[in-house]
C-alpha positions in Angstrom: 0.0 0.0 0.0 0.9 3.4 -0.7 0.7 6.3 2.2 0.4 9.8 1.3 0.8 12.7 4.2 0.9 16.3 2.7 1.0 19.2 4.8 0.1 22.8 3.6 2.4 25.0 5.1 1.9 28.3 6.9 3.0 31.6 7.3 6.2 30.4 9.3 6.7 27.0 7.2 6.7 26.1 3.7 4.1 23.1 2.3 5.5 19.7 2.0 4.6 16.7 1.4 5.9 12.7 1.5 4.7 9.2 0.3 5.9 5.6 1.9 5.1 2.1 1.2 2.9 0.1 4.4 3.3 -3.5 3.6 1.2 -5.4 5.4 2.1 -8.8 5.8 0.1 -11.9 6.5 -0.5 -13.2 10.7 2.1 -15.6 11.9 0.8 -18.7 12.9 1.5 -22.5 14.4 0.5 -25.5 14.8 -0.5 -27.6 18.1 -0.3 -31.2 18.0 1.4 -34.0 20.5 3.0 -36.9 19.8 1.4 -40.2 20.5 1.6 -44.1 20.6 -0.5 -46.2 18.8 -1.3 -50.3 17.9 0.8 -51.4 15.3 -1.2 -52.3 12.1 -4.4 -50.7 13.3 -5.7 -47.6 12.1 -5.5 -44.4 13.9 -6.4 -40.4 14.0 -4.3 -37.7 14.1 -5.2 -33.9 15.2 -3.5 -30.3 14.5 -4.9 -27.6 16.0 -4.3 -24.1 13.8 -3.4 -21.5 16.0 -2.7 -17.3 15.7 0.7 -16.7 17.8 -1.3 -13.4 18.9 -3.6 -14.5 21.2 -3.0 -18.1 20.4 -6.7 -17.3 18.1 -8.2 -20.4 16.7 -8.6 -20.6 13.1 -11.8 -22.1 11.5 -12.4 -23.1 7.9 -8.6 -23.7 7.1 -7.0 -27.1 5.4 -4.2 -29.2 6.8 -2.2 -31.7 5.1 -0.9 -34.8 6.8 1.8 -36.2 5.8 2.9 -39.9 7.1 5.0 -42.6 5.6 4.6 -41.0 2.1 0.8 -40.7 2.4 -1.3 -37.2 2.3 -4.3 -36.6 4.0 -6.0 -33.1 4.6 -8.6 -31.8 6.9 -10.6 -28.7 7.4 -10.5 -26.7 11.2 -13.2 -26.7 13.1 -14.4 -23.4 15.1 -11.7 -24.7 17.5 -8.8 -24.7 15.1 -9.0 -28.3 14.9 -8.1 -31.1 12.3 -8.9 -34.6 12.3 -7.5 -37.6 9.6 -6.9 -41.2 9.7 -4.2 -43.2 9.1 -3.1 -47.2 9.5 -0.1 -47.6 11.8 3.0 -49.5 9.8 2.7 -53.5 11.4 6.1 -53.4 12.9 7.0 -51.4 16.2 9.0 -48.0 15.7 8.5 -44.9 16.1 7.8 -43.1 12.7 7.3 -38.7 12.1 4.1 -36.9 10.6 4.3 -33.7 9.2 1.0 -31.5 9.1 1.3 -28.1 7.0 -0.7 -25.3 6.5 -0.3 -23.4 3.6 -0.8 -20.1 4.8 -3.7 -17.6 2.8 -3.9 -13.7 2.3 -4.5 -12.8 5.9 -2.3 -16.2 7.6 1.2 -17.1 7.4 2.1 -20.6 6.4 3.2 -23.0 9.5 4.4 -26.2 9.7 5.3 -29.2 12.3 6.2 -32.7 13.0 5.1 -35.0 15.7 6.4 -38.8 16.4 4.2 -41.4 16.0 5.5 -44.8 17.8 3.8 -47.8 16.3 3.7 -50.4 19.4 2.8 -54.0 19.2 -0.8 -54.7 18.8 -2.5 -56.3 22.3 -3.3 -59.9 22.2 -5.7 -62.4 24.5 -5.2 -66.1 25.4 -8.7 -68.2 26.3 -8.1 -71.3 27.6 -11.1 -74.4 27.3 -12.1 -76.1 30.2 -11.3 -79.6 30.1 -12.5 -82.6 31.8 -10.5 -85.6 31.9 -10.3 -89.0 34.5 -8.1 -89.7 36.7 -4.9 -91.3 35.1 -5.9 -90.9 31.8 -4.0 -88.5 28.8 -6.0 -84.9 28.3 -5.9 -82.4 25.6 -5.4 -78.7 26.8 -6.3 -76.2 24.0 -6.4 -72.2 23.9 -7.0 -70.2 20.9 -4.8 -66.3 20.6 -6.3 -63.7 19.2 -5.8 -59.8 18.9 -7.3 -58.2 21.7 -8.5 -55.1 19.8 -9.6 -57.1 16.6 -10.7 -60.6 17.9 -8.6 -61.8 14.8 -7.2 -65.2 15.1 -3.2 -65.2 15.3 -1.7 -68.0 13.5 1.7 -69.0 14.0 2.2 -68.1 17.7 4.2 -70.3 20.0 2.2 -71.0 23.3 3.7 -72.7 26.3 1.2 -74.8 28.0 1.8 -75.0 31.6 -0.1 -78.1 33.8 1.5 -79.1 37.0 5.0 -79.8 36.5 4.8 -80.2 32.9 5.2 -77.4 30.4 5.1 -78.5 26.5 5.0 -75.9 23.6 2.5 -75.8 20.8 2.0 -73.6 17.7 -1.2 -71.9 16.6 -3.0 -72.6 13.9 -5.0 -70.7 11.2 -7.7 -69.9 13.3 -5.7 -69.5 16.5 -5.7 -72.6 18.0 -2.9 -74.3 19.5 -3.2 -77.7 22.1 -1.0 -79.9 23.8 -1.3 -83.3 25.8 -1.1 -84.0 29.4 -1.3 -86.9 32.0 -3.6 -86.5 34.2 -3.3 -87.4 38.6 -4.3 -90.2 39.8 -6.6 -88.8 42.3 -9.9 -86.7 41.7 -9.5 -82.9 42.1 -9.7 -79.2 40.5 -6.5 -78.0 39.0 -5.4 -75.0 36.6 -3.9 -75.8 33.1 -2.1 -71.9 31.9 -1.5 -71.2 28.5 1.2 -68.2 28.5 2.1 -66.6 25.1 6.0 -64.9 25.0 5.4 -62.1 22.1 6.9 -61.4 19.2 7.7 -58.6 17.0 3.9 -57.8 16.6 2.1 -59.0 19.5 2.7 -58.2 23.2 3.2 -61.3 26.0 -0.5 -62.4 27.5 -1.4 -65.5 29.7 -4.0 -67.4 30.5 -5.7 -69.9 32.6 -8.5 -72.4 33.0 -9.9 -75.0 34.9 -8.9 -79.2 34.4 -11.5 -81.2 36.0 -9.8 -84.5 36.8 -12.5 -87.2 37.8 -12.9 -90.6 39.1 -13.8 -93.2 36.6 -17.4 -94.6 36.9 -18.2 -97.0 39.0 -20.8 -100.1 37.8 -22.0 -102.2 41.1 -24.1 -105.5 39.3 -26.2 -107.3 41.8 -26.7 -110.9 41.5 -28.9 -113.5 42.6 
């Protein structure tokens, strides 16, 4: 903009006049967001809040872009400056950077920042069956593993199946399931057969127990005459 100021002198002092330049230049601006930790392979949302430095003034209507692991996503602010997209966490645990821009407009300066997004392994749950067996006699003990968050069977995961004594080591099928054989007392009672799952590189450690019923074999009494 041009700025004229002209003054038109007196009897003491002569007229004059100048002309400047204003150049009025665009708010400065950030953006808020926190770094977070989130289940490995599962989708997740990220927020930016657009701010004005002066007065820290939320900024409504305005896009974002998102940036993570060579993927864009953008989002409109909301009255309270805030942004919202979605994402799906990379499957193995690390801790990985998103970028979220503005562009800046007419009246707003453009901002940028990067937050750390740390992809942890995904929860996972052990059920064990309840099994009843008789006394002296050779039982199955089966659980199945699944992701906690998902209920998705977990195929391939080495359970460690825990009964007295005895601990044997089974893998996990297709659908989760895993067993293992035991010997049973020789007396009747309640006992606890734990299935215990280590982790990996995706899953975290979980364990499990349930109830073995061990019985007394039936009995026949045959009266003769």
């Amino acid at each position: 903009y041009s700025l004229s100021a002209t003054y038109a002198g007196s009897s003491v002092y002569q007229a004059v006049s100048a002309t400047a330049s204003l150049v009025v230049e665009a708010a400065p601006t950030f953006i808020s967001a926190a770094d977070f930790t989130t289940p490995a392979g599962l989708s997740f949302t990220a927020d930016g809040f657009l701010l004005r430095q002066a007065g820290a003034v939320p900024l409504q209507g305005k896009t974002l872009s998102f940036v993570f692991q060579g993927s864009t996503q953008t989002a409109n602010t909301n009255s309270a400056g805030k942004a919202t997209v979605s994402f799906v966490a990379p499957g193995t645990e690390a801790a990985y950077l998103l970028v979220i821009r503005f562009a800046g407009d007419s009246a707003n300066a453009a901002a940028e920042t990067m937050i750390t997004v740390t992809a942890g392994r995904k929860f996972s749950a052990v059920t064990v069956s309840t099994v009843t067996a008789r006394i002296n006699s050779v039982f199955t003990a089966s659980a199945t593993i699944r992701e906690a968050l998902t209920g998705n069977a977990i195929a391939g995961a080495a359970l460690d199946f825990v009964f007295g004594a005895t601990t044997r080591t089974a893998t996990s099928n297709a659908q989760g399931l895993a067993a293992s054989t035991f010997s049973a007392p020789g007396s009747s009672a309640t006992l606890i057969a734990t299935a215990r799952f280590g982790g990996d590189t995706f899953y975290l450690a979980t364990e499990s127990t349930g109830p073995v019923f061990i019985l007394l074999p039936p009995t026949r009494i045959t009266v003769s005459t």
